[in-house]
C-alpha positions as CSV (number, residue, x, y, z in Angstrom):
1,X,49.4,180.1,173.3
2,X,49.6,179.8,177.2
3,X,46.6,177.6,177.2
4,X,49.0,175.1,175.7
5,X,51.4,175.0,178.2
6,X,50.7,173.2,181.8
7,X,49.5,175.8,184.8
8,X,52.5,174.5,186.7
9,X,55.9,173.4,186.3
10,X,57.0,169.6,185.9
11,X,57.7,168.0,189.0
12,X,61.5,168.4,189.7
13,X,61.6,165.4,191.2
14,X,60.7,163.7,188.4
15,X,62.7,166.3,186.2
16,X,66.0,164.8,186.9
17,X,67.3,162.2,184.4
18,X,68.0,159.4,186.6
19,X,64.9,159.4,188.6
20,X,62.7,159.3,185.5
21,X,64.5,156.7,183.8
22,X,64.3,154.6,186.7
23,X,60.0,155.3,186.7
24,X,60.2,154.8,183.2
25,X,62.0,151.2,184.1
26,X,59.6,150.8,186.8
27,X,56.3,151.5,184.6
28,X,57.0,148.7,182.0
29,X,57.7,146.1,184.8
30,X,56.3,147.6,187.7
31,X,58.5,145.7,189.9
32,X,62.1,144.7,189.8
33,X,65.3,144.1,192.1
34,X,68.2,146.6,192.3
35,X,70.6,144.6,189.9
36,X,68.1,144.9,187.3
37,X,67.9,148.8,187.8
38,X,71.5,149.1,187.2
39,X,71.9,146.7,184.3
40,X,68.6,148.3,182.7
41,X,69.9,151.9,183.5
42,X,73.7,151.9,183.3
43,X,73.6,154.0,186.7
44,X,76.6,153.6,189.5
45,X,75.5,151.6,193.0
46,X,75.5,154.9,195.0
47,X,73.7,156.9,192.7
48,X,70.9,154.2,192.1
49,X,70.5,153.8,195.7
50,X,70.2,157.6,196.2
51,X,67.8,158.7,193.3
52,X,65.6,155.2,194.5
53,X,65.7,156.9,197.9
54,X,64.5,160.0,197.2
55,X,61.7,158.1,194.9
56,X,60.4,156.5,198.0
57,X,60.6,159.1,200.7
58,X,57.9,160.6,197.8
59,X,55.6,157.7,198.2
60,X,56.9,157.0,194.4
61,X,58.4,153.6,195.1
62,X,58.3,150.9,197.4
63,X,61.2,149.1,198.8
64,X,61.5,146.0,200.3
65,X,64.8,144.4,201.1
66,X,65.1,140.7,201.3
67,X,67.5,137.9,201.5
68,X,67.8,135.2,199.0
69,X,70.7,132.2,199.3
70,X,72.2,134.2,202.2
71,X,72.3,137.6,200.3
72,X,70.5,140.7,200.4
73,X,68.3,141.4,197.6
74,X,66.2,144.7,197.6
75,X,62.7,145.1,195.3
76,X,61.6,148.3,193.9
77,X,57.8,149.0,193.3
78,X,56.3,151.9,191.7
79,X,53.1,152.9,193.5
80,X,50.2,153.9,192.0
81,X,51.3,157.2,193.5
82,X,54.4,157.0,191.2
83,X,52.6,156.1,188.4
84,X,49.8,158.8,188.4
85,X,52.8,161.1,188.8
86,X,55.0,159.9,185.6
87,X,51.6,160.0,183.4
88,X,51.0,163.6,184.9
89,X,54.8,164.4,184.0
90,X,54.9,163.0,180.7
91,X,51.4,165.2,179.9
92,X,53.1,168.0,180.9
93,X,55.9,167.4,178.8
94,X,53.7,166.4,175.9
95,X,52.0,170.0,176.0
96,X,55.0,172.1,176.5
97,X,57.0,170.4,173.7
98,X,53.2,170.2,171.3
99,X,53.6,174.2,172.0
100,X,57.2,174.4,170.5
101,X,57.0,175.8,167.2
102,X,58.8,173.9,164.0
């Protein structure tokens, strides 16, 4: 049975519930703004801003901040780095949960 399960654990980072709902956002559109990511996830400002932090000191995300009619507007990009990461997570998910009995 422990040839079912992944030889490591899953990636904390990606663990936490905000962070990979914010990926999981992020893989269907690849790109979006921050006021999209908040509407989308129902996350505060401050916690949005952190957990999008954390995704790009990773190499997860990219951010680029921008103005538009006189008002700052920052983009969120998942990398292929951040991609390659959510499809390892979600395998190692798969297999521990396939292992589960029931």
């Amino acid at each position: 049975m422990k040839d079912q399960f992944p030889d490591r654990d899953p990636d904390r980072l990606l663990h936490e519930p905000a962070r990979l709902r914010l990926l999981a956002n992020l893989a269907v559109v690849r790109r979006a703004d921050f006021t999209w990511l908040l509407n989308r996830t129902g996350l505060s400002r401050g916690n949005l801003s952190v957990q999008m932090s954390r995704l790009a000191e990773a190499g997860h995300v990219t951010v680029e901040k921008t103005f538009r009619d006189n008002r700052p507007r920052t983009l969120y990009e998942l990398t292929d780095r951040g991609l390659q990461a959510l499809r390892e997570y979600k395998r190692d998910m798969a297999r521990i949960l396939d292992a589960l009995p029931g």
